[in-house]
C-alpha positions as a LaTeX table, in Angstrom:
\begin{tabular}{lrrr}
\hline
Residue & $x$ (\AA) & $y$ (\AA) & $z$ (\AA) \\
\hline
Unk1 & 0.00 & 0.00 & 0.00 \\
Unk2 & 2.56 & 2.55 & $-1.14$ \\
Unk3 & 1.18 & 6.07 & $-2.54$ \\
Unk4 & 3.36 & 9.29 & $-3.12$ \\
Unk5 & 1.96 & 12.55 & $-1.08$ \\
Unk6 & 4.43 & 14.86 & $-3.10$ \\
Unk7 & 5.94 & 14.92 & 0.21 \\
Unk8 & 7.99 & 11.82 & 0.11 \\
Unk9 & 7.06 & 8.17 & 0.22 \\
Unk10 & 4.15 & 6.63 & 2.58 \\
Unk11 & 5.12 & 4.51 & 4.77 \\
Unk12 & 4.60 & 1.25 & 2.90 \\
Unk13 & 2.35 & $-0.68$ & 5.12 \\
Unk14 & 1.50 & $-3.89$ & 2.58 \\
Unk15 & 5.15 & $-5.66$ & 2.55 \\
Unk16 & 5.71 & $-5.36$ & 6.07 \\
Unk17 & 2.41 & $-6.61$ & 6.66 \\
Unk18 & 2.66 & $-9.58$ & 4.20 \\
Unk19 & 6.09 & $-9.99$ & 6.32 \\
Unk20 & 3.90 & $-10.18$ & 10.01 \\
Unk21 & 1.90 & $-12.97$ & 8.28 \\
Unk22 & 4.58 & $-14.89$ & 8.51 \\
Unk23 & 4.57 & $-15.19$ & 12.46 \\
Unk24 & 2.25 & $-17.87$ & 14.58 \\
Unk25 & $-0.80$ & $-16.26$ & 16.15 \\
Unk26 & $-0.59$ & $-18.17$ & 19.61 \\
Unk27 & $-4.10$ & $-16.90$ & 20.77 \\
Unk28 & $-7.30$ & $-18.66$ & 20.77 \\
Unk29 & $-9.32$ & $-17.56$ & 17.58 \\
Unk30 & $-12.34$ & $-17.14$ & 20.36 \\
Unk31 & $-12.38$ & $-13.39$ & 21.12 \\
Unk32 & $-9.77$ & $-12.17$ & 19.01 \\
Unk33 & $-11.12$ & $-8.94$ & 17.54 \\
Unk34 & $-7.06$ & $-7.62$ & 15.53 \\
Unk35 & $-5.32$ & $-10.03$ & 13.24 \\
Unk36 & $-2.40$ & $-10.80$ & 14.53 \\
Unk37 & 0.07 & $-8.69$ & 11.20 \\
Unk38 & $-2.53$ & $-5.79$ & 12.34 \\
Unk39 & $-1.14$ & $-5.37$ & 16.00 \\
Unk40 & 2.24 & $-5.73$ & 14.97 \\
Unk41 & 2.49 & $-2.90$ & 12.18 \\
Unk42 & 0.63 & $-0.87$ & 14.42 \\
Unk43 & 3.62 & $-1.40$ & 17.06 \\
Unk44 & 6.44 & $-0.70$ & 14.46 \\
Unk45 & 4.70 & 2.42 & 13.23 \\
Unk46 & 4.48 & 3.59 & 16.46 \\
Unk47 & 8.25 & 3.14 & 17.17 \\
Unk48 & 8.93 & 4.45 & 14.28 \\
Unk49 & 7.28 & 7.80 & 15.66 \\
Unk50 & 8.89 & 7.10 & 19.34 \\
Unk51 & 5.99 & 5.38 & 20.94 \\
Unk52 & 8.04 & 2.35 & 22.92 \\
Unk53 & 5.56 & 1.17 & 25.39 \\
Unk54 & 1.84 & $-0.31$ & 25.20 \\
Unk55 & 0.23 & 2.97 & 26.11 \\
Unk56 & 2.37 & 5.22 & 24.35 \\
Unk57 & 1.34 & 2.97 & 21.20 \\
Unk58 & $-2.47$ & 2.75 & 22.14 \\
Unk59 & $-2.79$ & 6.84 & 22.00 \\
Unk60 & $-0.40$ & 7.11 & 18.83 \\
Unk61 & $-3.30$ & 4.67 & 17.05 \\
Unk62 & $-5.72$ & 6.01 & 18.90 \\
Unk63 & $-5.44$ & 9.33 & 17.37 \\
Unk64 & $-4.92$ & 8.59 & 13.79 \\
Unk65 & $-7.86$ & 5.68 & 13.89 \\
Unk66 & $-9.34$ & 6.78 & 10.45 \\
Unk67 & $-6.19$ & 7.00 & 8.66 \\
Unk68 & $-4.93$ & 3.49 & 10.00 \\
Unk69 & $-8.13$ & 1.76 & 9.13 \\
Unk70 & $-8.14$ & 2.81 & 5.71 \\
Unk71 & $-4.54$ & 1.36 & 5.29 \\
Unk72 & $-4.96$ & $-1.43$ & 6.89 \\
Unk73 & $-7.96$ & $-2.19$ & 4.93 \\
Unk74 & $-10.17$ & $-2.95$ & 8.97 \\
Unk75 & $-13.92$ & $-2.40$ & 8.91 \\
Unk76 & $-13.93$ & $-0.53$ & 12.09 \\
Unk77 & $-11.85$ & 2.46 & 13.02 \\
Unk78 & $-11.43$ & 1.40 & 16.87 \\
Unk79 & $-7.68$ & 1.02 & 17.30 \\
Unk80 & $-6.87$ & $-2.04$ & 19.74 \\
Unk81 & $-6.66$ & $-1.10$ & 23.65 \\
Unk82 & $-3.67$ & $-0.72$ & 25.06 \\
Unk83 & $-3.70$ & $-3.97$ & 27.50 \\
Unk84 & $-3.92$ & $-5.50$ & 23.71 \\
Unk85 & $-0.29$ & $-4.71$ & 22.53 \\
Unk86 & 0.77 & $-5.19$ & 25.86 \\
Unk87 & $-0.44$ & $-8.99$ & 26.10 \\
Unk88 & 0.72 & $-9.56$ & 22.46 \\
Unk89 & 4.21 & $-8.21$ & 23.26 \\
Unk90 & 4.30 & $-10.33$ & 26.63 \\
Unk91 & 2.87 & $-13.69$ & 25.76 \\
Unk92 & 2.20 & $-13.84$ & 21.44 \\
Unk93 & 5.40 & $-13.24$ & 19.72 \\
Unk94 & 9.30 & $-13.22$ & 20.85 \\
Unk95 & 10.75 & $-9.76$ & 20.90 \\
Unk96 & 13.82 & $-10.67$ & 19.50 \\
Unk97 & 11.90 & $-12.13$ & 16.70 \\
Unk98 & 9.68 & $-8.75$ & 16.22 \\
Unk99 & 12.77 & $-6.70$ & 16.14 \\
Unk100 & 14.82 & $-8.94$ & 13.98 \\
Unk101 & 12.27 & $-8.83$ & 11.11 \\
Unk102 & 11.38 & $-5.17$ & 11.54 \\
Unk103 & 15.24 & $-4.46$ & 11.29 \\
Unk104 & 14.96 & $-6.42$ & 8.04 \\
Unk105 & 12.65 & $-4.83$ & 6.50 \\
Unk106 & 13.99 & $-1.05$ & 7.86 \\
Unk107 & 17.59 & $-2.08$ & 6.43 \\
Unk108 & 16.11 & $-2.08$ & 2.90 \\
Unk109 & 15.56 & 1.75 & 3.59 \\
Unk110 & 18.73 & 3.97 & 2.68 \\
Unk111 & 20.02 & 5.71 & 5.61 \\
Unk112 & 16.58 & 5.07 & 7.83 \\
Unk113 & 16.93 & 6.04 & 11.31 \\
Unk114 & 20.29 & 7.73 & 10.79 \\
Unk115 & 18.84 & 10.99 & 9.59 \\
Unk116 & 18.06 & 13.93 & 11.81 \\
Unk117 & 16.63 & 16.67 & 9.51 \\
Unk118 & 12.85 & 15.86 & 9.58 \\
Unk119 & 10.98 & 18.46 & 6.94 \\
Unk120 & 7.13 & 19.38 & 6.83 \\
Unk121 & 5.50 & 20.98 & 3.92 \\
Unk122 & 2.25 & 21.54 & 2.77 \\
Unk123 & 0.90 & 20.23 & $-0.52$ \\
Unk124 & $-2.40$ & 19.92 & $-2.47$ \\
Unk125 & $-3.80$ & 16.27 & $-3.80$ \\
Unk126 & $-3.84$ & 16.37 & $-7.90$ \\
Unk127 & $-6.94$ & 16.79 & $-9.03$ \\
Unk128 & $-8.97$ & 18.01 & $-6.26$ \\
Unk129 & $-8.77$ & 21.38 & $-6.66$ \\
Unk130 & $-11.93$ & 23.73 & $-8.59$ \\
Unk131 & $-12.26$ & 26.89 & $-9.71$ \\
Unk132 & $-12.06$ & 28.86 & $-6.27$ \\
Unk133 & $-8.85$ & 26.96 & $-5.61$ \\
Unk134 & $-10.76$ & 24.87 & $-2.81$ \\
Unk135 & $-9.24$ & 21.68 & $-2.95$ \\
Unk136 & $-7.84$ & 18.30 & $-0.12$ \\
Unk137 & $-4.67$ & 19.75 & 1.10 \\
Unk138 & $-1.97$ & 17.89 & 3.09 \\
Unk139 & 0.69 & 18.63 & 6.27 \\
Unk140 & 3.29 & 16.39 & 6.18 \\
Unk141 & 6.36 & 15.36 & 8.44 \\
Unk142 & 8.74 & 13.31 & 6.62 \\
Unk143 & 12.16 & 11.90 & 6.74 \\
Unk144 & 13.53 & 13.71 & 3.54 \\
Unk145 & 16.32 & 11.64 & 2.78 \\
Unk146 & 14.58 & 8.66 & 3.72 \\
Unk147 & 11.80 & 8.99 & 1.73 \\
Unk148 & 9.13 & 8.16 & 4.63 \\
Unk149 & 5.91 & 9.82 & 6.19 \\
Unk150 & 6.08 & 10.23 & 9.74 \\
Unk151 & 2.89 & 11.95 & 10.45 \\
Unk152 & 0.54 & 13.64 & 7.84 \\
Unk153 & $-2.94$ & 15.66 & 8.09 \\
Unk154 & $-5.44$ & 17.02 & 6.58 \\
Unk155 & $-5.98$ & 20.67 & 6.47 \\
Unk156 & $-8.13$ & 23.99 & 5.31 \\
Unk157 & $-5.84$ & 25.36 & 2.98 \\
Unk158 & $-2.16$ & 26.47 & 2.84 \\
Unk159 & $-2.66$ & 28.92 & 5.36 \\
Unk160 & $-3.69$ & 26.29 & 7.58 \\
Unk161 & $-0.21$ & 25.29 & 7.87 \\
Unk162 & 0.74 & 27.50 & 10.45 \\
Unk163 & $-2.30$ & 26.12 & 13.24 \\
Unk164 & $-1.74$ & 22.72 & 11.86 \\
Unk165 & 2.17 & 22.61 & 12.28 \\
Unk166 & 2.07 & 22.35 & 16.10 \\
Unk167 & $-0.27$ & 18.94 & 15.47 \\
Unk168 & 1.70 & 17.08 & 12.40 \\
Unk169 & 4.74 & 17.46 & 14.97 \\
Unk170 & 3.00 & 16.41 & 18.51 \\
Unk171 & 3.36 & 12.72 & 18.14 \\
Unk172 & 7.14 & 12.58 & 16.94 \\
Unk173 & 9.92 & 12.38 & 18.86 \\
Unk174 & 12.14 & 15.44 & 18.02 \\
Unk175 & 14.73 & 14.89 & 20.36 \\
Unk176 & 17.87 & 15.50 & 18.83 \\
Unk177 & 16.18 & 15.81 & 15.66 \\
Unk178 & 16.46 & 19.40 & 13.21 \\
Unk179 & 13.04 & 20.61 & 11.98 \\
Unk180 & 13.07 & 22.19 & 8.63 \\
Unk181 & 10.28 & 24.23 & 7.19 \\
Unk182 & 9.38 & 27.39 & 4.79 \\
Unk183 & 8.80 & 30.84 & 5.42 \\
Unk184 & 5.94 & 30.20 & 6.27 \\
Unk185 & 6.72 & 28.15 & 9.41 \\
Unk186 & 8.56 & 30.97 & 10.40 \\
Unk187 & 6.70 & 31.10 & 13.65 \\
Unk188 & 8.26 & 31.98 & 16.96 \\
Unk189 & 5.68 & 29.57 & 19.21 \\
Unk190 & 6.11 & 27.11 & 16.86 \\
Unk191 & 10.08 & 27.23 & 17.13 \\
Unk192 & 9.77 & 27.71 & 21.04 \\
Unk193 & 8.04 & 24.14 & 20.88 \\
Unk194 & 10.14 & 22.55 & 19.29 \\
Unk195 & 13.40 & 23.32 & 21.54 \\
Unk196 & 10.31 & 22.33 & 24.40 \\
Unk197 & 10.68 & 18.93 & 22.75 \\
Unk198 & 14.52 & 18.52 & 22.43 \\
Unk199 & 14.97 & 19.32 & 19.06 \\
Unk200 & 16.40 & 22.54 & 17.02 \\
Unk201 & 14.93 & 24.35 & 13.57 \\
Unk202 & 15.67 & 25.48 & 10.54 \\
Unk203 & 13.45 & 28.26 & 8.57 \\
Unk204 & 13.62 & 30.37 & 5.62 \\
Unk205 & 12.81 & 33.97 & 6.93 \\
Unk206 & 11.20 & 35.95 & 4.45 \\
Unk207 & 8.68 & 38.64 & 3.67 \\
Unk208 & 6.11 & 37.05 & 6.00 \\
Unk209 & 8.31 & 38.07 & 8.67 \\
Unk210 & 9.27 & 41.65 & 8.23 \\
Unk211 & 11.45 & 42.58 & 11.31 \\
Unk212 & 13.06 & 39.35 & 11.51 \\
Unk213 & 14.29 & 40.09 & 7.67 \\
Unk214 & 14.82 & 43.52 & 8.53 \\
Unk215 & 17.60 & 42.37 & 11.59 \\
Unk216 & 19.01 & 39.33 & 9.54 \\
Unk217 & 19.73 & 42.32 & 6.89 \\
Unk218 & 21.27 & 44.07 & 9.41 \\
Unk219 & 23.59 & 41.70 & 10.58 \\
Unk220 & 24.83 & 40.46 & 6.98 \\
Unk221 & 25.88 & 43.95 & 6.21 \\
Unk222 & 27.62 & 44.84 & 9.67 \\
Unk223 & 29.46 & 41.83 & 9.63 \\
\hline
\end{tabular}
């Protein structure tokens, strides 16, 4: 289930998936509600977006419930309960075994998890947009050098980037990570956040940002 968001490459949740398969569901088929490839992509997502324990996971789902069942092709949107990923982590599969294929299937990634720069950027879906410009638009965190989606939203319109910025970023782990955005993230709260969360930034001051152009002006030429 790959698609390309303009932004870089979705997370491709089909082969890794296809890969869970592969493990021996040790539950009882009586009351299980989550396949067993479901609970475990779920998990490695999460990680993947610094979630490392059953709670932490459950709320990262939790939250993006609509987007997850559409990928994962599920006919309800509830995400499993946290007590779920907990007992499958304890009882149904072998750690070591979870981490070893995960690792495999990561290590065909160039690069992935050595990167710090994460980008967002704001783009428009081809072919939605009328006459009066209205359109789907997108807010993306990605790994730009990885070529994966970390967290990605709908929003209003490009100006919606600004409120919207704060929320693509809330459920990634920016420590020791560099956040790299357009003028138009240019936004002091948004920057004061992000050194809240452990990480640094890096924006493109411009004319939406008149004093701050005005002093960076000022400093070029008195240096």
């Amino acid at each position: 289930m790959e698609s390309n968001t303009g932004a870089g490459l979705v997370f491709d949740v089909g082969s890794l998936y296809a890969r869970f398969e592969e493990l021996k569901d040790k539950r009882k088929r009586r009351g299980v509600r989550y396949r067993l490839a479901v609970i475990l992509v779920l998990v490695v997502m999460a990680k993947i977006c610094g979630e490392n324990h059953p709670v932490g996971i459950a709320e990262w789902a939790k939250h993006r419930s609509e987007m997850l069942a559409g990928l994962l092709k599920l006919k309800r949107k509830k995400m499993p309960d946290h007590s779920t990923y907990g007992r499958i982590l304890a009882d149904v599969v072998s750690v070591e075994e979870l981490e070893r294929m995960s690792s495999e299937y990561l290590s065909g990634k160039k690069y992935f998890g050595k990167q710090v720069l994460i980008a967002i950027d704001g783009k428009v879906v081809r072919g939605t947009l009328d006459d009066q410009q209205n359109g789907t638009y997108l807010l993306a965190a990605y790994l730009p050098c990885e070529g994966i989606v970390l967290m990605e939203i709908a929003i209003e319109g490009r100006g919606s980037e600004i409120p919207g910025a704060p929320i693509v970023l809330k459920s990634i782990d920016l420590r020791e990570k560099v956040v790299m955005g357009d003028a138009l993230h240019t936004q002091r709260q948004l920057s004061i956040q992000i050194v809240e969360w452990g990480g640094d930034y890096i924006w493109f001051a411009k004319g939406n940002q008149p004093q701050m152009e005005e002093n960076i002006e000022g400093v070029r030429y008195s240096v």
